[in-house]
C-alpha positions as CSV (number, residue, x, y, z in Angstrom):
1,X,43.9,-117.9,94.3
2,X,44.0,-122.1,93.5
3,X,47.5,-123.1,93.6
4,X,47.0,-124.4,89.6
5,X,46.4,-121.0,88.7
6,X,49.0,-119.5,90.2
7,X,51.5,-121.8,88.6
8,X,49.6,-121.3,85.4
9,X,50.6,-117.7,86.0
10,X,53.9,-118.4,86.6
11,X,55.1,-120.2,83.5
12,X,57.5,-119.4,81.0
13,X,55.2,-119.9,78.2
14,X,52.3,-118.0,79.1
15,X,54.9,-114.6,79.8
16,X,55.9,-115.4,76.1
17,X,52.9,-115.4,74.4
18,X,51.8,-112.6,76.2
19,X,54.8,-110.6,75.2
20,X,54.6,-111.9,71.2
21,X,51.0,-110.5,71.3
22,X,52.2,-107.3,73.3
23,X,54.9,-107.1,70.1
24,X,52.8,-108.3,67.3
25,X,49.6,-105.4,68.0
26,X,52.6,-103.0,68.8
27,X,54.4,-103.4,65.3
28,X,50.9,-103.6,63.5
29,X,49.8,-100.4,65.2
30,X,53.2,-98.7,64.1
31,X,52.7,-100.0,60.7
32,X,49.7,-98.8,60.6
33,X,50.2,-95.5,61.6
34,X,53.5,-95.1,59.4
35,X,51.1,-96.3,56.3
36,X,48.3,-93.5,57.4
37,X,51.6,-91.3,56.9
38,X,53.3,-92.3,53.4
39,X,52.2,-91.0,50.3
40,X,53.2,-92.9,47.4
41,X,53.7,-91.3,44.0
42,X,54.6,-94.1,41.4
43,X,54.3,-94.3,37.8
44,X,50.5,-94.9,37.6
45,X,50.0,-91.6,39.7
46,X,51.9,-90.0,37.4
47,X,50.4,-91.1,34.4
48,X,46.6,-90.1,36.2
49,X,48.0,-86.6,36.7
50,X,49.4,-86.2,33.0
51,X,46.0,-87.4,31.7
52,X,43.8,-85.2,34.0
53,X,46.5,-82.1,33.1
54,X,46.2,-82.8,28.8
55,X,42.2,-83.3,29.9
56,X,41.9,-79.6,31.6
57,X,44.5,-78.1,29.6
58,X,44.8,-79.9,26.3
59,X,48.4,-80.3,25.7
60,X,50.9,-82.6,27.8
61,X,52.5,-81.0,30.8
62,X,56.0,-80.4,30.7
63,X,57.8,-81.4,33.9
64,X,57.3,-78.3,35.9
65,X,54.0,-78.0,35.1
66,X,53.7,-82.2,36.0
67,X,55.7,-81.8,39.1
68,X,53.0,-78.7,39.8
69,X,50.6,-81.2,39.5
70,X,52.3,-83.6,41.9
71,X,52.4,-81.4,44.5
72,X,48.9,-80.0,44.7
73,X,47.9,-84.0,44.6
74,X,50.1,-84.4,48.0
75,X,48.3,-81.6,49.2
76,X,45.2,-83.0,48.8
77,X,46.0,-86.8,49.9
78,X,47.4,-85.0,53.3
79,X,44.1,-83.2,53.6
80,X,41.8,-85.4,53.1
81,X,43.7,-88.2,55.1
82,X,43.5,-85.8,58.5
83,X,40.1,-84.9,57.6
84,X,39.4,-88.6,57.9
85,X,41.4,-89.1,61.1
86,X,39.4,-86.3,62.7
87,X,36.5,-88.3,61.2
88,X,35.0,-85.2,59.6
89,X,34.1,-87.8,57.1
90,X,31.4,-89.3,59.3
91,X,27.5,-88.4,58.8
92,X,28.4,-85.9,55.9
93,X,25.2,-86.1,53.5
94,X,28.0,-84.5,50.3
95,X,30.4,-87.6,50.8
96,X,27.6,-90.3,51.0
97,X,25.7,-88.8,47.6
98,X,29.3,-89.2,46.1
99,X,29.5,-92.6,47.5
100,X,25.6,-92.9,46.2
101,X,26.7,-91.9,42.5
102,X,29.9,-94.0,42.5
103,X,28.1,-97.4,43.7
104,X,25.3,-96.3,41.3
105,X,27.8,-95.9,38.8
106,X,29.8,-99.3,39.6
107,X,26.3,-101.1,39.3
108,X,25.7,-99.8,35.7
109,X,28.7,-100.4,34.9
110,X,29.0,-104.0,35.8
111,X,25.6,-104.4,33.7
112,X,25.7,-106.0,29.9
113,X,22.0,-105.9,28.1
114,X,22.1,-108.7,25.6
115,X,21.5,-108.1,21.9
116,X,18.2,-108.3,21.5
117,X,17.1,-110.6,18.5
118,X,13.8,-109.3,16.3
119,X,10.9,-111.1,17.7
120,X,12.1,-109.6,21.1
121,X,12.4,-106.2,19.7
122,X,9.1,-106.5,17.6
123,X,7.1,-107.4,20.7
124,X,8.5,-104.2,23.0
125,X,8.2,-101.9,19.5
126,X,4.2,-103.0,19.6
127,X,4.1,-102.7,23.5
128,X,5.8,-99.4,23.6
129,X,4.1,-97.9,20.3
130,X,3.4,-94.4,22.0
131,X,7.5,-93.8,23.0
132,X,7.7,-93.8,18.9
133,X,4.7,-92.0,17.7
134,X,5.5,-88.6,15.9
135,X,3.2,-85.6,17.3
136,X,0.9,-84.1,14.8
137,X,2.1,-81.8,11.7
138,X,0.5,-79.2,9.8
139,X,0.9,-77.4,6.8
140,X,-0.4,-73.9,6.3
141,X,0.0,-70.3,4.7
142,X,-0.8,-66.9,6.5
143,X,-1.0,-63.2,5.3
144,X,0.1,-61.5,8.2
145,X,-0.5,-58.2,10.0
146,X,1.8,-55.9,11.9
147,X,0.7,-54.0,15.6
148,X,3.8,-52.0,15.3
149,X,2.3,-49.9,12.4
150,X,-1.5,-49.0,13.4
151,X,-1.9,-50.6,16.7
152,X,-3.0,-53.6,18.2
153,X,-6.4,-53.0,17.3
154,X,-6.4,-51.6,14.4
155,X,-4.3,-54.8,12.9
156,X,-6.6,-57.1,14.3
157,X,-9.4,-55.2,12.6
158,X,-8.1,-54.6,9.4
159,X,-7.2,-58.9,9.5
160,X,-11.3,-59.2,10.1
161,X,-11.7,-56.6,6.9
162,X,-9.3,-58.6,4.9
163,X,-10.6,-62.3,6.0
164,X,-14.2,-60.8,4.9
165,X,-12.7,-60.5,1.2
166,X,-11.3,-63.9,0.9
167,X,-14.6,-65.5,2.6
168,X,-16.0,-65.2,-0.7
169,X,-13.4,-66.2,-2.6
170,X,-13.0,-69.9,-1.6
171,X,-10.6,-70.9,-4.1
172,X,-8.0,-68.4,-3.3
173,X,-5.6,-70.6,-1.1
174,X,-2.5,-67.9,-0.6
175,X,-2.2,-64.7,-0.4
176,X,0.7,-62.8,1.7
177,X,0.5,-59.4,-0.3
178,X,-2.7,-58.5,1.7
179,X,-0.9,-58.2,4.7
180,X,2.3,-56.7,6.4
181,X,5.6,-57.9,5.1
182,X,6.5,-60.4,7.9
183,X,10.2,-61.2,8.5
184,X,10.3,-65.2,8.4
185,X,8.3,-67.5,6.0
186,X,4.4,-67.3,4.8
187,X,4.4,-71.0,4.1
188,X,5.5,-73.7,6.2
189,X,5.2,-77.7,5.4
190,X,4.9,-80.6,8.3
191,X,5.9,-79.0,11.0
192,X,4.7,-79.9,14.9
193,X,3.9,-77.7,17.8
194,X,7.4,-77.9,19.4
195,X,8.5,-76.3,16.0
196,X,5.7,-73.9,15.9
197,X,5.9,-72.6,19.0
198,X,9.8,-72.2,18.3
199,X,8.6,-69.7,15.5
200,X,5.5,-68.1,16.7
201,X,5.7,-68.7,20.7
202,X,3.1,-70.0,22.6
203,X,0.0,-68.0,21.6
204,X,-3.4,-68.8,19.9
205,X,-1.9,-68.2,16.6
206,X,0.0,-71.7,17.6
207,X,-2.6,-73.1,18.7
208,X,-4.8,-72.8,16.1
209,X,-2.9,-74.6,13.5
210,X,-3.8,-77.4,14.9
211,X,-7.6,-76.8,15.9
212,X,-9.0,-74.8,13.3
213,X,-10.7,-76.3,9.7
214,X,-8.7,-77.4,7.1
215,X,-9.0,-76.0,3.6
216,X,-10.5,-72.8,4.6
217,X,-9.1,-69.0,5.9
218,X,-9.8,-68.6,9.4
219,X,-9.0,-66.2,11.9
220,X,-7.6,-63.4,13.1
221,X,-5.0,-65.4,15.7
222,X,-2.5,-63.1,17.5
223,X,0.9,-64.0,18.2
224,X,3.9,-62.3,19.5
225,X,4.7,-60.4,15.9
226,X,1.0,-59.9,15.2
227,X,-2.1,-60.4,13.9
228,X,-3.0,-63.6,11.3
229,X,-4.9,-65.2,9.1
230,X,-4.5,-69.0,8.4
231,X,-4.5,-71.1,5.8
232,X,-4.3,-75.1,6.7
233,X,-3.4,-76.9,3.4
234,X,-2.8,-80.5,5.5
235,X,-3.0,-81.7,8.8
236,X,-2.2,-84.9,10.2
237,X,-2.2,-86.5,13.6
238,X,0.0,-89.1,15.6
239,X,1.5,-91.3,13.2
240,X,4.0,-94.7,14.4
241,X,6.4,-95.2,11.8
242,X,7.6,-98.3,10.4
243,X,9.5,-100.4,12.3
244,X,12.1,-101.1,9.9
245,X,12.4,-97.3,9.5
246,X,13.4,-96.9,12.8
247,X,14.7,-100.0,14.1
248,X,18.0,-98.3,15.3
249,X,15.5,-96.1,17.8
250,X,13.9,-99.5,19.1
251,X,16.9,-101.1,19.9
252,X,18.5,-97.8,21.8
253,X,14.8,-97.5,23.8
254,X,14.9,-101.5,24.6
255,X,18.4,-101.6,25.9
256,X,17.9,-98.3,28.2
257,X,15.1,-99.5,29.4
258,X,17.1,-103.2,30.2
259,X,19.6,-101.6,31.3
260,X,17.1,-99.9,34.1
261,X,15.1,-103.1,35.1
262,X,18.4,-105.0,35.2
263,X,19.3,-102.1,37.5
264,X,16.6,-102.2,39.6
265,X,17.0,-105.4,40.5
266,X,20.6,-105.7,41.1
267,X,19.7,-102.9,44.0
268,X,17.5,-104.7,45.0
269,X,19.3,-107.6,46.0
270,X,21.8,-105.1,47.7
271,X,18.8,-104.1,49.5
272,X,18.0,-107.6,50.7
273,X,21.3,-107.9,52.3
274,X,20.6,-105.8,55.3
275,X,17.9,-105.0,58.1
276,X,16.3,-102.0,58.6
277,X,15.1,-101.6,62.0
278,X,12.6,-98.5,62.7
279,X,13.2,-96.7,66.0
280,X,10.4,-94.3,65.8
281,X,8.9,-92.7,69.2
C-alpha cells in the first residue's frame, strides 16, 4: 500500500467522519423503525372516526362507543403496517385497482370544466342532436281479450270474429266492451316503447304500436295478459326539442363530456412520463 494512503488512513479526520456517518444512518435507521412502530391518534383521527361512526350509525358516538372505534382503527393500522413490512402489498392486483380508482379519482377531482357560454353550447346541442332526441310515442286504444277464460286459441279467435265486425264499421274508433275486462287502462296517450314494454312486456302486442297503420283496427297481437286489437289514434317519431327547453340538459351533457376529454388528456400526459419497454419472447 503507497505510503500517502496509508497516512490517509491513518488520520484523525477520516476515523471521524466515518464514525458521524456510522451514527448519523444508525439514528436514522432507529428513527425509522421507531416511526414504523408509533401510531398516533390526535384530534383529526378522532374527528374521522366520529364522522365515519354518525355516517354508519346515524347518531354521534358516545365515548365508549368512540373509544370502540379507536381501537378497532389501531388494529387495523398494526395490520396493515406488518402486512406491508412483509411486503404482502407487492404485485396484489386488489390494492393496485384501489390505487387505480383513487388516482382516477384525484384526476377528476383536480379537473374544473369552464362555464360554457351559448354559442359554445349551441354548436355541441347541433353536433350532438341524437343524445337529445325523444324516441317515438304513440297513442292508441285496444279491446282486449283474456286466455285465462277460453284458451289461448279460442281468444285469439274470437279477437279475429270481433276485428271482422269493426272492419266495416270504420268510424267506430273505441270500443273496450267487446272484449274481456282488462285490469290496467284501454287508452293510453304519448307513450314510448320503454313505457310500453313496462306495461305489456316485450311481445308483438308492443311492437306493433309502433308498426302498424294509423287510424284503423288491426290485429289480433298477443301479449303476456292476452290477446288484442289496436287502435293507433297518433303516432309520432324522433322529435329534438327546443333548445331553450332543455338547455339545463345541454349544459349537464357538455360538461360530462369536458370533463372526460379533459380527463383523457390529463392521463395522458401521465402516460408520457414513463417508458414502456416490451420484453416479449
Amino acid at each position: 500500500m503507497a505510503p500517502k494512503i496509508k497516512r490517509f488512513l491513518k488520520e484523525p479526520l477520516l476515523h471521524f467522519l466515518l464514525i458521524g456517518f456510522i451514527i448519523f444512518f444508525s439514528a436514522y435507521y432507529v428513527t425509522k423503525q421507531r416511526d414504523a412502530h408509533t401510531i398516533v391518534i390526535d384530534n383529526a383521527v378522532m374527528a374521522k372516526l366520529a364522522m365515519a361512526w354518525q355516517t354508519q350509525f346515524a347518531k354521534q358516538p358516545t365515548e365508549r362507543e368512540l373509544q370502540i372505534a379507536a381501537d378497532e382503527y389501531v388494529k387495523q393500522e398494526v395490520l396493515a403496517r406488518e402486512a406491508v413490512q412483509l411486503g404482502l402489498n407487492q404485485d396484489d392486483e386488489i390494492i393496485k385497482r384501489r390505487l387505480q380508482q383513487k388516482m382516477e379519482f384525484i384526476l377528476k377531482n383536480n379537473i374544473v370544466v369552464p362555464e360554457p357560454c351559448e354559442a359554445t353550447l349551441k354548436s355541441y346541442f347541433e353536433k350532438n342532436s341524437a343524445k337529445f332526441t325523444d324516441p317515438p310515442k304513440v297513442s292508441f286504444t285496444h279491446i282486449y281479450f283474456s286466455a285465462d277464460k277460453v284458451g289461448n286459441d279460442e281468444a285469439q279467435k274470437k279477437a279475429t270474429t270481433v276485428l271482422q265486425t269493426l272492419t266495416g264499421q270504420p268510424s267506430l274508433q273505441r270500443a273496450p266492451e267487446l272484449g274481456d275486462r282488462f285490469m290496467l287502462l284501454y287508452d293510453y296517450n304519448n307513450i314510448d316503447k320503454k313505457e310500453a314494454a313496462s306495461l305489456f312486456g316485450s311481445s308483438a302486442f308492443t311492437d306493433s304500436l309502433f308498426t302498424v297503420k294509423e287510424d284503423t283496427w288491426a290485429g289480433p297481437f298477443q301479449s303476456g295478459y292476452g290477446w288484442h286489437l289496436l287502435y293507433v289514434n297518433k303516432r309520432q317519431g324522433n322529435i329534438v326539442p327546443p333548445f331553450n327547453d332543455i338547455k339545463a340538459r345541454v349544459i349537464d351533457a357538455y360538461k360530462n363530456d369536458k370533463l372526460k376529454e379533459m380527463n383523457n388528456e390529463a392521463m395522458e400526459k401521465l402516460v408520457e412520463k414513463y417508458t414502456v419497454k416490451l420484453k416479449l419472447d
